[in-house]
C-alpha positions, 0 to 999 in steps of 0.5 A: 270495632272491625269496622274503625280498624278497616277506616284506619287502615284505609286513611293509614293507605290513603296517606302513604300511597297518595299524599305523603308523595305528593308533600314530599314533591311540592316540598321538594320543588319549594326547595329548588325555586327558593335556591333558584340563582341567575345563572342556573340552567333549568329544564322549562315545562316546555321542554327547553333548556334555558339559562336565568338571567334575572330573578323578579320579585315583586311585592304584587304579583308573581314572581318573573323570571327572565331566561335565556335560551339562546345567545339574544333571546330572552323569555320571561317566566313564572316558577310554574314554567320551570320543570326542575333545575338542571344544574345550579350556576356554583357547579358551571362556574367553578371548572375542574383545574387539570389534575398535574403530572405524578413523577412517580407514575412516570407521566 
């Protein structure tokens, strides 16, 4: 009986320190490829910061991305060449108004 208890314990530990962790990322990267847009910036596993400009799926095959990391140079990727997305393209075309001048506070 002491015996199944420690196996318990050890599967129980085994879960919550290893592979609940490792779920809870793939489920999280699942989730920012799947909202993945053209014009979000991301953060290549290579270390560059690129722009999408095209999303490619295909009914064979992997999914290709075309990325922009600089004005005229496009590299093509799969969603394992992308780390994590840096900033989706909502927050970079809606730019804050400027906030107008308050009377009362004399501005």
């Amino acid at each position: 009986m002491d015996v199944l208890i420690a196996l318990i314990a050890v599967v129980g530990a085994f879960y919550f320190i290893l592979l609940r962790p490792v779920m809870q990322q793939q489920r999280k990267r699942r989730a920012q490829m799947s909202s993945l847009d053209v014009g979000d910036e991301v953060l290549t596993t290579g270390g560059f910061f690129a722009t999408v400009i095209d999303i490619q799926t295909a009914d064979e095959g992997p999914m290709i991305i075309q990325l922009e990391a600089a004005p005229g140079v496009v590299l093509r990727a799969t969603p394992a060449a992308i780390e994590s997305v840096t900033r989706h393209a909502a927050s970079i075309e809606a730019p804050q108004a400027p906030a107008e001048a308050d009377p009362a506070r004399g501005q």
